[in-house]
C-alpha positions as CSV (number, residue, x, y, z in Angstrom):
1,X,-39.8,-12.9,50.9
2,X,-36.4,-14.2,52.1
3,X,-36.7,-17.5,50.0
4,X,-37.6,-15.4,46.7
5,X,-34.4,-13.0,47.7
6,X,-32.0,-15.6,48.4
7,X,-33.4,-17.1,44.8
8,X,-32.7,-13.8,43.2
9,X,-29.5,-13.4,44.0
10,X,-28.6,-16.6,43.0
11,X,-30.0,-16.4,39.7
12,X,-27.8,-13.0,39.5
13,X,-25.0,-14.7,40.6
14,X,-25.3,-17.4,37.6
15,X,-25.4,-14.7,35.3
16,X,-22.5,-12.7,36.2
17,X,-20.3,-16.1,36.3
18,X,-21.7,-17.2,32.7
19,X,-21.1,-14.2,31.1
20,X,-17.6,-14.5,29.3
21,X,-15.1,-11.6,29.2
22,X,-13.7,-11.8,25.3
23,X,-10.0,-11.1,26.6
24,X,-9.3,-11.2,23.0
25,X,-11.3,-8.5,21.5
26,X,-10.3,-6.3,24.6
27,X,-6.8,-6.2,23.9
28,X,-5.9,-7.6,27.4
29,X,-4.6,-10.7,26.5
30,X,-0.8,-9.9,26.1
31,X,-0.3,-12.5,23.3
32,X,2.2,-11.5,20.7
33,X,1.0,-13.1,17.5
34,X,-2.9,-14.4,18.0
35,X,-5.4,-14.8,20.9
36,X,-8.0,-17.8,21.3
37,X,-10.6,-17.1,23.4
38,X,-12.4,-19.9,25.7
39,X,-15.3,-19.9,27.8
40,X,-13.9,-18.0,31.2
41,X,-10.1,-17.7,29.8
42,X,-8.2,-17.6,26.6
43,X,-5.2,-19.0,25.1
44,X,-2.3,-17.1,23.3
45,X,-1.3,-18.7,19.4
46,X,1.5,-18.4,17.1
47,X,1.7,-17.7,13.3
48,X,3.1,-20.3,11.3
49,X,7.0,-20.7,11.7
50,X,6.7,-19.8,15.0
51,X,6.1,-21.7,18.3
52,X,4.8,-20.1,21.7
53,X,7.6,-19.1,24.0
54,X,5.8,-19.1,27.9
55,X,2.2,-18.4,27.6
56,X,2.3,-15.4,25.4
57,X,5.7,-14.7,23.1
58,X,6.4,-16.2,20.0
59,X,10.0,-17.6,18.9
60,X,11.0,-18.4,15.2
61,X,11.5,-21.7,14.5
62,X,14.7,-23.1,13.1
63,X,13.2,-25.3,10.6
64,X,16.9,-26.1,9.3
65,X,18.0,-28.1,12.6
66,X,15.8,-30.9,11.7
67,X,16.9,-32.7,8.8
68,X,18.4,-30.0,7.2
69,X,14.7,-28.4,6.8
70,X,14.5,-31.3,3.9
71,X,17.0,-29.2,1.5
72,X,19.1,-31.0,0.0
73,X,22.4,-28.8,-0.2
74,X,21.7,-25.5,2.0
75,X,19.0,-24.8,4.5
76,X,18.9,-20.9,5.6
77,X,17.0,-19.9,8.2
78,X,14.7,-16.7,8.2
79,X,12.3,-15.0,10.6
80,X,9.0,-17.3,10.5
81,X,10.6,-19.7,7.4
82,X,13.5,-21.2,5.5
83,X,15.1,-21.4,2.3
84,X,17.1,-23.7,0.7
85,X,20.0,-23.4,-1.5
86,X,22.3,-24.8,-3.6
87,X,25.8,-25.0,-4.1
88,X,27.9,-23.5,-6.5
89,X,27.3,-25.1,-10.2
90,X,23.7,-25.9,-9.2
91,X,20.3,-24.4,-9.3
92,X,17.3,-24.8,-7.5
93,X,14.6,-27.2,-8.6
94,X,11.3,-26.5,-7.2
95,X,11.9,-25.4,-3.6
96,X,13.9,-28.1,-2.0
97,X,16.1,-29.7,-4.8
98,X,19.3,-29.1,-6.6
99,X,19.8,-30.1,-10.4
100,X,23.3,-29.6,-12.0
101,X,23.7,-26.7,-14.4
């Protein structure tokens, strides 16, 4: 009797340590943008133009501070992109390059 409770319990405790709590789906996570969730945890994500700040925030990269986000006048900076730009006397060819007017 003492062998099949000791078994029992076991097999109960199994259970309740396999079962995975979806932090995502609960709203518990705290994450910012996006929430992964993984077998006994989770893991917060970023939308694109953004990087993960700590565990949870999110924080806009400055895609103009490298290599002048590849524009080849004018890089500005906005919340989760870029644009670029040209100078006066040009116009924008595709998204990056300037061609004369």
């Amino acid at each position: 009797m003492r062998a099949a409770m000791v078994m029992w319990m076991t097999l109960l405790l199994v259970l309740a340590l396999s079962t995975d709590i979806n932090e995502c789906s609960r709203n518990t996570d705290g994450c910012q943008h996006g929430c992964e969730n993984t077998v006994g945890s989770y893991y917060c994500t970023c939308r694109d133009g953004y990087q993960l700040s700590g565990s949870k925030n999110c924080i806009d990269i400055n895609e103009c501070a490298s290599n002048n986000g590849d524009c080849e006048h004018h890089c500005e900076n906005t919340d989760g992109s870029y644009n670029c730009t040209c100078l006066d006397g040009y116009q924008l060819s595709g998204s990056k390059n300037c061609t004369g007017e």
